[in-house]
Every structure is written in C-alpha cells, then in structure tokens.
N, C-alpha and C positions, 0 to 999 in steps of 0.2 A: 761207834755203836749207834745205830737207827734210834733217835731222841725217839722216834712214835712205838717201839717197845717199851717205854714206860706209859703207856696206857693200858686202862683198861680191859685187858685180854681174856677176859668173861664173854660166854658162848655171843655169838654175834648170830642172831636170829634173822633168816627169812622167810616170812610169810608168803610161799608161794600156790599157785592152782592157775585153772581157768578161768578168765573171769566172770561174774558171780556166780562163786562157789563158796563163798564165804569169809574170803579173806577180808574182808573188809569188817567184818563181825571178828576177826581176831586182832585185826589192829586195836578195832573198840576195846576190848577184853583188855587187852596186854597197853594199852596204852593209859587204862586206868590202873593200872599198877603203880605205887607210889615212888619203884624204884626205876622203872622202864619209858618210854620215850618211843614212839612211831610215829616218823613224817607220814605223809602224803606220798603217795606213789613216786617213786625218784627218774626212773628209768635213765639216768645216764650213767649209772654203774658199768655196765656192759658195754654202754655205747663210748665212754672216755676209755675203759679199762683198753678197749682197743686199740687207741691214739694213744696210749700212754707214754708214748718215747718223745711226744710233745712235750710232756711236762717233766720228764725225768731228765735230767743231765749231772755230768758229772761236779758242774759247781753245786747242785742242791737242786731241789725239786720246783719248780718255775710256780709257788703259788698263788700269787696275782696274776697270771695267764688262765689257770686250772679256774681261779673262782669267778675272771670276767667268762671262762662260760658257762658257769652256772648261773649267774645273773644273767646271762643272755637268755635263758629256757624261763619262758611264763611261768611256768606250773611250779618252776623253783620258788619263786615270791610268795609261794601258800606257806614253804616254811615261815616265813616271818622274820629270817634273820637280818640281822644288819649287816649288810657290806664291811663297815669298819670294825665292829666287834670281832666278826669272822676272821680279816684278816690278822687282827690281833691275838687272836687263838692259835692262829697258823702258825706263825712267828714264836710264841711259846712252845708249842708243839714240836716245830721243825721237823716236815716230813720229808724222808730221803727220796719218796717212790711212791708212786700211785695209793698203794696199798694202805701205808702210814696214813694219805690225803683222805682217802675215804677214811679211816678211823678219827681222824681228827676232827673232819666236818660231821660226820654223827658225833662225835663225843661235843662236840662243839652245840650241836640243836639242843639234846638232854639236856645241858646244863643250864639252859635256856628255859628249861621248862622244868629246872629246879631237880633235874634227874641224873643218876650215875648210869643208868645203862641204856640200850638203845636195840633198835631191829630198823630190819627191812620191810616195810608190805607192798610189792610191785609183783601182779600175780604172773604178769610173763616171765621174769624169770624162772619159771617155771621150766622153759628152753636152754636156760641158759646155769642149769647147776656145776653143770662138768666144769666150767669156766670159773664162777665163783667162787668154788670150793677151793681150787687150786690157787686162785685170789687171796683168801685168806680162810688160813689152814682153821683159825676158830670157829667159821661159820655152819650153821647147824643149819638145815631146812627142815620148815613145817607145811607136806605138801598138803593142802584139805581138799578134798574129791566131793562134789554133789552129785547126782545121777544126773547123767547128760541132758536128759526130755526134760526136768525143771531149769537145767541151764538154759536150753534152747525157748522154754518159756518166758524166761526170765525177760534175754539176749531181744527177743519178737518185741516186748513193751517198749523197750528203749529206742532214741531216736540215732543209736550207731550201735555198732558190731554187725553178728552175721545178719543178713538177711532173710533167710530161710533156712528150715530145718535143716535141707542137706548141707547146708554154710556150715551150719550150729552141730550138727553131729562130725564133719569132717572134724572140724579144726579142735571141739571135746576131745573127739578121739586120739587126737594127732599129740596136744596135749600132756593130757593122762599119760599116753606111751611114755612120752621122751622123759616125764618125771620122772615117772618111776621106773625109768631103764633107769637110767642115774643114778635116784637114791637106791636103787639096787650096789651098783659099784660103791656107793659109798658104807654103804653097810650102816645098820640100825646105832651109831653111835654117833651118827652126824643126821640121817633120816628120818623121818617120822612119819608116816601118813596117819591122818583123821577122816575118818568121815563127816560131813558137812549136817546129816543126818544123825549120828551118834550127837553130835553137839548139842544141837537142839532137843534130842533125848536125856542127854545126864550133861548139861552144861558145866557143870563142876566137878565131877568126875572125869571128863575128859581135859579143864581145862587144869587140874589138881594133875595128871599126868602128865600134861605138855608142858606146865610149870619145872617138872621133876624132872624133865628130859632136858632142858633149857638151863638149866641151873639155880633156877629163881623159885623165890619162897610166894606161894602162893597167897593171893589175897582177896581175901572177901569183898571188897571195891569192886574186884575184878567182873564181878556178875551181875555189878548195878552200872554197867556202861555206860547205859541209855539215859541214867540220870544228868550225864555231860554228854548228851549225844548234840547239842547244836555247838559245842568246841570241836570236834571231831569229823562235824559235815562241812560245818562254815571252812574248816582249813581246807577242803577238797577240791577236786575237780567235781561238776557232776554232784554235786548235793543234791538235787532232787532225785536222783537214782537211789538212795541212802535212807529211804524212810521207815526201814526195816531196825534202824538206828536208833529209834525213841521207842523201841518195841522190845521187853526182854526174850529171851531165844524162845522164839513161836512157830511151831512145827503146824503144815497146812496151808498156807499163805500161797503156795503151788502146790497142783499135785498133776502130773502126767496122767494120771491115769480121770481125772476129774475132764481138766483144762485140754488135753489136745486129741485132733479129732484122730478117729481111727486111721486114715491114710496115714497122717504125720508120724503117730506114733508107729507102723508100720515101715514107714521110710527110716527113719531114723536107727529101728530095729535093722532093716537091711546093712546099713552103713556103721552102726559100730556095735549092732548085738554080741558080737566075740566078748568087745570089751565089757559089756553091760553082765555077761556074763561072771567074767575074769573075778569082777567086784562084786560079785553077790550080791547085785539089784534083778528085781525082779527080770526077766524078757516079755514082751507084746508077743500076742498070739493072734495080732491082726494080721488078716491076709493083703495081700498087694498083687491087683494085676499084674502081667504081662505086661499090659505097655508102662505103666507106673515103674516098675522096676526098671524096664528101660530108659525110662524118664531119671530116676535116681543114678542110673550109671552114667547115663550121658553128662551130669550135674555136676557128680563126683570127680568123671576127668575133666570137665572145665573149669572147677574149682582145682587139682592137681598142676594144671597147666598155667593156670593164672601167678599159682603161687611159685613155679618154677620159672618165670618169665620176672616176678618181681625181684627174686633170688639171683636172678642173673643181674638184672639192671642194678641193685645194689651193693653188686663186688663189683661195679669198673673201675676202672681206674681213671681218674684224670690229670696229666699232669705230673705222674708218680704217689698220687697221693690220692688214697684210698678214698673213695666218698662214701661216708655213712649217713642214711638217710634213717629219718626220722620216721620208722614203718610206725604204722598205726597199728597202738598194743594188739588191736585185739584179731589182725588178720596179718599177723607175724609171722 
C-alpha cells in the first residue's frame, strides 16, 4: 500500500485565473487561515508531472533526484525549506509516485508553518486543469475571473506580461475559455468559479462560500490578510506588483471604463466581446475604424502564429528526451 495515502486527503485546492485576477488576494485570504498554508507560485507541478517516469521506478520513487530539482528552480527558495528537513519528511512519508511526492512536499511546507492543510496559487494552471485533476483525484479548482480591460490595465503598469491590449485580450481570452471548458467537465463538485469583482463586493460572503466548497471552517483572520501582508509579499516573486496586499478588498483601484482610452477599449471589445459577454460584464459601445480593426486582426494572427511557433519549438524532441522549457507563465 502507497505509505502517501496515509496523508491528509482533505480537498487539495488550486487557486487558479489569469494573471491578475485576483489570485494572489486569495492566497492572502486562505493563507491567513490558521489551519491552511499557500507557497508562492510553484509552477513545476505540471512541468515534473510530465517527466514523472524520471522519478518513479519500480525500486521506490527516486526522492533525492525529484527534490535536487526543485532546489535547482530559484523561485523554489521563496518556500524557505530546508533541503535536509524535506528530505527527512520524504523518507517518513515514502512516496511511491509523482503524486504521493507532491503530497508530501506540500504537507511538508504546512507543517512548516505550523499548518495541517495546504493549496496551490499558480494562476497558469488555469491551462492545465484536465491534467491536474486527473493527478490527484482530491483536488478542487478555484477559477477567479476579473473583467479582461482591468486585466489588461493591470498587465500595461507592470515591467512583463502582455504588452498591448490585443496581447492582454488575446491571451484573457484564451484563458477564461480553457478554464472553464474544463471546470465544465468537471462539474461543480471539484469547480468553482468567483468573480474577482463579487469579492471585493461581499468579501466574506464569497470567501464563507469558497470556505464551504473547500471543506474548511471559515475564519475571521481570513479578512484581516493585509495585516501580514509584508509575510506574504516578502515570500514572492514580484513583491512590488503586490501592494494591493496591505490594502483590505478595495473596489476602484481600476476601472476600464475610467483608465482606457476609447480605441483600446474598442480593440479589446473586438477581440474578446463574445466572452465579455458570456460573463455578464458590461460591452464597450466604442466605435473602431476600418483600418483599426484591420490593425487588431492583423495583431491577433501574429500574436496566434507566435504562439504556435513556440508550441512547436517546445515539444522537440532531443535525444529521445522531451525538452520542457520553461515558458514564461504569462505568454503560455
């Protein structure tokens, strides 16, 4: 019998969306829970799940290979674990398989931070539910949706992601879909979606649901985040993107219809109005030239073409042996 089925098999949450959309305000939340525990963005969940036949053999699961490369990944160090502690966990643990390994190394940081349970917040995965789910049958997704024109606001201030609107609507769009084709198949007993908007509206009312969906007792800590919001930024990637963190849920801070001008919001309507629809946010009733629109279509296949060109370069093969590269989350 798999020793990693005596763990904790309590819902295993991911916090997934585009990024910012709020997922980062629900790690805050749920990370101030006194029974719950959320690293820092992991991103090699998907990326190892795929080598997984690396670490699995039929002597036992190879986990001093598995953990030299997670110490190899910078962004890993923001946990704060100790190499020797970890392996020591491992070792009591005994995982047979991938799956166990990730259980182990989250049940392993909680405890670390004085906690029984644990989640995920890496908003890509948001790509990657079909995969996960089937990873481990416990895990629930919490997709949070913002309206794309504040994403794409957002996305403009920062010094990476898209570059322009039609970047910022493409890849919203693209997104949104794939989520929630997914949590469709999964159906509402592992799915969830929130609006990034509803939160900032009834913060505890939505977060008193998503508690109830999740398995976990709701707590009033939960809504004073911001009071440990320099524990929560300092462990990050990107802490100055995060200053929304010392800030209880403050609706306003964007608004599309304030912040972007009438062409943009007009492009962006072009390129994912269907969806802006689908979700009951308003639509732009700005108009767009003739050549504009041609300008946004021509954008949208060089952005299509871009991303099929990386898609290819990242399944070659070298050698017989897959190379997965290390796509940058946010043009995945």
């Amino acid at each position: 019998m798999d020793p990693s089925a005596n763990l904790d098999r309590s819902a295993f949450p991911f916090f997934v969306g585009r990024g910012r959309s709020g997922t980062t305000l629900l790690r805050a939340m749920f990370d101030a829970h006194p029974e719950m525990a959320v690293p820092d963005e992991s991103h090699f969940v998907v990326t190892l799940g795929r080598r997984r036949a690396e670490f699995e053999h039929q002597g036992g699961f190879r986990s001093e290979l598995f953990i030299d490369h997670l110490f190899g990944r910078p962004a890993f160090k923001l946990w704060g674990l100790d190499r020797d502690e970890l392996l020591n966990d491992f070792e009591r643990a005994n995982p047979v398989d991938y799956p166990g390994a990730i259980r182990a190394l989250y049940a392993s940081y909680a405890r670390s931070q004085g906690k029984s349970r644990y989640a995920d917040k890496t908003p890509i995965y948001v790509l990657h539910i079909e995969f996960l789910s089937q990873l481990f049958p416990e895990a629930k997704f919490v997709h949070i949706i913002r309206d794309g024109r504040d994403v794409a606001l957002s996305y403009l201030d920062m010094q990476w992601g898209p570059e322009s609107v039609e970047e910022a609507a493409v890849y919203w769009k693209r997104f949104v879909k794939k989520g929630r084709s997914a949590g469709k198949s999964l159906g509402p007993s592992r799915y969830c979606e929130v609006k990034y908007e509803r939160l900032l509206e009834d913060p505890e009312g939505i977060v008193r649901s998503l508690c109830s969906f999740l398995d976990l007792e709701f707590s009033d800590g939960m809504l004073r985040y911001f009071e440990r919001a320099d524990k929560v930024a300092g462990a990050m990637n990107n802490p100055d993107a995060r200053k929304g963190l010392y800030l209880p849920p403050t609706k306003g801070l964007r608004d599309w219809r304030r912040d972007m001008s009438p062409r943009d919001r007009a492009v962006f309507d072009m390129l994912a109005g269907d969806l802006i629809e689908d979700l009951d946010y308003e639509r732009s009733q700005d108009p767009l030239s003739f050549r504009d629109r041609a300008i946004t279509w021509r954008r949208q296949f060089d952005l299509e073409k871009e991303r099929y060109l990386r898609s290819r370069k990242k399944s070659r093969r070298s050698g017989g042996r897959r190379i997965v590269a290390n796509q940058p989350p946010e043009r995945a």
